[in-house]
C-alpha positions in Angstrom: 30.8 46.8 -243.8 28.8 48.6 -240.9 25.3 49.0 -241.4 24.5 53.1 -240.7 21.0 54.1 -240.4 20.2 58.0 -240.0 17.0 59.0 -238.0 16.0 62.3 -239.4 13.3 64.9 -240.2 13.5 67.0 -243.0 13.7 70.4 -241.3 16.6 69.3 -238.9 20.1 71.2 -239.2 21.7 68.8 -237.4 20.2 65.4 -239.6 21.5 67.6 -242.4 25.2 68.4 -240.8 25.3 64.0 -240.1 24.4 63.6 -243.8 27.2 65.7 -245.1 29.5 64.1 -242.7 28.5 60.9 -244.0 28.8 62.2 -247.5 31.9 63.5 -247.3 33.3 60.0 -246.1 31.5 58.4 -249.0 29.7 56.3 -246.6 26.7 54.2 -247.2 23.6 55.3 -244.9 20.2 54.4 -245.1 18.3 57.5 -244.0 14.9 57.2 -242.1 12.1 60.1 -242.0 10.5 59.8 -238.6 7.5 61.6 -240.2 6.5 58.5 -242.0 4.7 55.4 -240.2 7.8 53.2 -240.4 10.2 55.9 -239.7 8.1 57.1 -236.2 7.9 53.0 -235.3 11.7 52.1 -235.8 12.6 55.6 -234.0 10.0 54.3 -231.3 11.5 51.4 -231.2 15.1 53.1 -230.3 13.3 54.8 -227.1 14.5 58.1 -229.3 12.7 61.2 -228.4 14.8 63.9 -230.9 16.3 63.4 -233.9 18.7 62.9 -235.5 19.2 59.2 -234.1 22.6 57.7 -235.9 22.6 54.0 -235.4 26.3 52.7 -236.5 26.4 48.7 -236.2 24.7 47.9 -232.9 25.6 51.5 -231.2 22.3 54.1 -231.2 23.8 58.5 -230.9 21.3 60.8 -229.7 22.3 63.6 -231.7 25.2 64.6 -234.3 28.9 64.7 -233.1 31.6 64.0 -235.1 33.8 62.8 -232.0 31.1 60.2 -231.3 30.4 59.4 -234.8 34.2 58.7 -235.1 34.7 56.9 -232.2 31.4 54.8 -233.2 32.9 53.7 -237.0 36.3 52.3 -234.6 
């Protein structure tokens, strides 16, 4: 099973269109708030700057697209 993390903040349209996506797949994610210590460290870590950050497996998306998300699960 792929491990999916999603990098998001609570006001973000975009984090919230990715969860949905996710949902509607019924696929496991763990989300991370980049407004808490070890949600702005990991998202540091990823040299991220915006959110949402979707890492599937070893790949990192900057930013929601269901193109790359599918092409990312492959």
């Amino acid at each position: 099973m792929i491990k999916i993390v999603i990098y998001t903040s609570k006001s973000c349209a975009h984090c919230q269109a990715a969860k949905q996506f996710f949902d509607s797949k019924k696929m496991t994610y763990r989300l991370c708030d980049v407004g808490t210590p070890r949600g702005r460290k990991e998202h540091a870590a990823l040299g991220a700057r915006g959110v949402p950050v979707i890492k599937i497996g070893d790949k990192v998306l900057h930013g929601f697209s269901v193109k790359a998300v599918e092409q990312a699960l492959k």
